[in-house]
C-alpha positions in Angstrom: 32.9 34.0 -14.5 34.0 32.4 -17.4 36.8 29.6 -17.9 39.8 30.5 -19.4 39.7 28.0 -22.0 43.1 29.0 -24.3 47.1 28.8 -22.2 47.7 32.5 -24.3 45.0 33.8 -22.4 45.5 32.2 -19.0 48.8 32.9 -18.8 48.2 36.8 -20.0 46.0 36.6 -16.7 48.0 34.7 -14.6 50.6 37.5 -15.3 47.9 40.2 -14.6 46.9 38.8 -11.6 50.2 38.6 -10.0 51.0 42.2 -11.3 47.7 43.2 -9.4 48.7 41.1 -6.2 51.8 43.0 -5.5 50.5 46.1 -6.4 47.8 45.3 -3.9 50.3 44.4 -1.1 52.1 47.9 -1.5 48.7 49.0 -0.1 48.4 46.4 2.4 45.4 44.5 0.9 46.1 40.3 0.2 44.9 38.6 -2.7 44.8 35.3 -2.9 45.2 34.4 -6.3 43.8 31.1 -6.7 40.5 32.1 -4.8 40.1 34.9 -7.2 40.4 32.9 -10.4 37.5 30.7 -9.0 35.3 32.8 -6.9 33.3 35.4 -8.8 32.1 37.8 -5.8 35.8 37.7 -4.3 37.0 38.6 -7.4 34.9 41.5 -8.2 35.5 42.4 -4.9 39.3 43.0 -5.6 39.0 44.3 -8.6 36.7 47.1 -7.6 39.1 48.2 -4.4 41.6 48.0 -7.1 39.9 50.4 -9.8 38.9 52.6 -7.0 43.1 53.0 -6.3 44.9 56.2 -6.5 47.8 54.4 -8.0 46.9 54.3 -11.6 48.5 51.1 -11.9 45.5 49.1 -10.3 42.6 50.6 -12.3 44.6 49.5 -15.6 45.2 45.8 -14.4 41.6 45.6 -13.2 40.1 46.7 -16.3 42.0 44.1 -18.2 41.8 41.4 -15.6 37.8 41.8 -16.2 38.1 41.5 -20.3 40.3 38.3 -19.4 38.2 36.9 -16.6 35.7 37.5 -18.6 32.8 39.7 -16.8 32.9 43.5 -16.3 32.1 45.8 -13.6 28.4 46.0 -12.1 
């Protein structure tokens, strides 16, 4: 995963993250934010269980959330 290296960017996916750990918690899964920012496998992790939601709310955050983290879907 790559670094966030601009504040614009890491704040747009600081907001996205929280936006996608409440979402998340209305279907009873945790996300622990700073872990996801710095582990690459947890991440992905979360982000797939999110795109494979059937509120179409999480598929949108993940797909941006993985432009800002910086690494795509497998």
């Amino acid at each position: 995963m790559n670094a966030l290296s601009h504040p614009e960017t890491a704040a747009l996916a600081l907001v996205d993250i929280v936006d996608l750990k409440w979402l998340l918690a209305g279907e009873g899964v945790h996300l622990h934010v700073e872990r996801l920012q710095r582990d690459e496998a947890y991440a992905r992790g979360i982000l797939d269980a999110a795109a494979a939601s059937r509120n179409a709310a999480l598929p949108a955050v993940a797909r941006r959330l993985r432009r800002l983290l910086g690494f795509e879907a497998n």
